[in-house]
N, C-alpha and C positions, 0 to 999 in steps of 0.2 A: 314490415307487415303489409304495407298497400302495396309495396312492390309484389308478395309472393300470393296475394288474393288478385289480383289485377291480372300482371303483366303479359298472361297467355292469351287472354281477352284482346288486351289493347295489342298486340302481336298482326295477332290474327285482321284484326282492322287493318293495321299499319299495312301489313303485308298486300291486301288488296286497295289500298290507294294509293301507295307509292310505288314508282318504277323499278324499283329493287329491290333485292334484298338488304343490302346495306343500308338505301335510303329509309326502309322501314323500322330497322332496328335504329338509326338516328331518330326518327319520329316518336318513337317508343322512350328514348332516352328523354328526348326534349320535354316531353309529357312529364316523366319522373322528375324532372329538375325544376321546372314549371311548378310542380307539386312542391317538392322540396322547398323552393322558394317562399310560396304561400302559404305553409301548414293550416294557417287559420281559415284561412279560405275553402278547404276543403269541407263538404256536411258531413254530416257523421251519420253512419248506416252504411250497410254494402252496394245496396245500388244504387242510394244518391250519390258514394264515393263512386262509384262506374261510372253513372252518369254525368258527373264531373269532368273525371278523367277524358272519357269518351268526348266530349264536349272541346275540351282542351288539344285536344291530339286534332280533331277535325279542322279548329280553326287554325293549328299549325302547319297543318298540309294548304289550308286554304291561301292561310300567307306565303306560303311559298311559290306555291301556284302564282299567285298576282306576281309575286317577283321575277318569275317564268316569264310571265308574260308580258312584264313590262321590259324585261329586259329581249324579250323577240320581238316587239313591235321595236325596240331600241336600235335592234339590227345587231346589239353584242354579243346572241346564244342563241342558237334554234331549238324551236318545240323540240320535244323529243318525237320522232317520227322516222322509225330505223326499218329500212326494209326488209322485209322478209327472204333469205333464201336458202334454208330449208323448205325440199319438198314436202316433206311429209303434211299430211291433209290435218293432223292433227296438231302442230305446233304453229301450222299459219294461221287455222283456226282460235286458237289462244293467243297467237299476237296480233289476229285482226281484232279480239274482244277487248284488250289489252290498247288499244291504241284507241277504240270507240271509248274506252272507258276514259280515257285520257282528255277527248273534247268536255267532259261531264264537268262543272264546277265542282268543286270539292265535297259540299252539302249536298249535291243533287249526288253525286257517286258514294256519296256514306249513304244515303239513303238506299239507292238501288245496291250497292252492296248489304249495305246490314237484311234488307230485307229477302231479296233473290238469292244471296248465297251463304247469308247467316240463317236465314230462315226467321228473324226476328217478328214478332205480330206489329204493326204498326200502331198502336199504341204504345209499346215497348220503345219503338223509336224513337215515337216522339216525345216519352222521357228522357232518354240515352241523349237525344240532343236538343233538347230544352224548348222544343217549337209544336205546335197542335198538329194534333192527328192527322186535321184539314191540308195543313203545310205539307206534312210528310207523304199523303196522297197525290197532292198535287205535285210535290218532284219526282215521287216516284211515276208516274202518268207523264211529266214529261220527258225523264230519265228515258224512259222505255221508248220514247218516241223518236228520243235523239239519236238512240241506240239503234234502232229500228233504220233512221234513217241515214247512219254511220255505218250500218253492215248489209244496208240495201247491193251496195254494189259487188259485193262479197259474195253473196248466193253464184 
């Protein structure tokens, strides 16, 4: 049942914080198992169960990321940082945003995603992931700024 009320939701996040698509639907599974794991831990309602969910899936991309990155300071893996060479204006354009999105810590890139391309109110966010309005303003302000200045050279 939480799998077939959820999983297009948490999909859809997955999809724009992970680098792939494979990686998203692992992120998605993780979350369910995660769930699976804890049944009790889960609230009961449909959007404290989102918000859970959602909650869950964030800090599992967030731990991964750390282990990205501990392993590239490590010198054993590099960022992911794949050059573009298709010419088309519109695919470099997607993977120049796609690579800005990448410097974003995981929280600050759920944020400017849920809210620029889910369209979420930021109140909604900052249920969805369990921190004040204040919080989600101020990543999303400096999300945009990092982005801003991660796609300055791109113009």
């Amino acid at each position: 049942m939480l799998w077939e009320l959820h999983h297009e939701r948490l999909y859809r996040l997955a999809r724009r914080l992970a680098p792939s698509l494979e990686d998203a639907l692992d992120l998605v599974q993780e979350t369910f198992l995660r769930a699976a794991g804890r049944p009790g831990s889960i609230p009961v309602g449909h959007s404290q169960e989102e918000a859970w969910l959602v909650r869950v899936l964030v800090n599992i991309r967030r731990d991964q990321w750390r282990k990205t990155s501990v392993l590239a300071r490590r010198g054993v893996g590099a960022l992911i940082g794949t050059e573009v060479r298709d010419p088309e204006p519109a695919f470099i354009a997607k993977a120049a945003v796609w690579q800005a999105l990448d410097i974003l810590t995981p929280r600050r890139r759920a944020v400017v995603v849920l809210y620029e391309l889910e369209g979420l109110a930021i109140p909604a966010i900052a249920a969805l992931l369990g921190i004040s309005p204040i919080t989600v303003r101020w990543h999303l302000a400096r999300g945009r700024r990092n982005l801003k200045l991660a796609l300055g050279d791109f113009r």
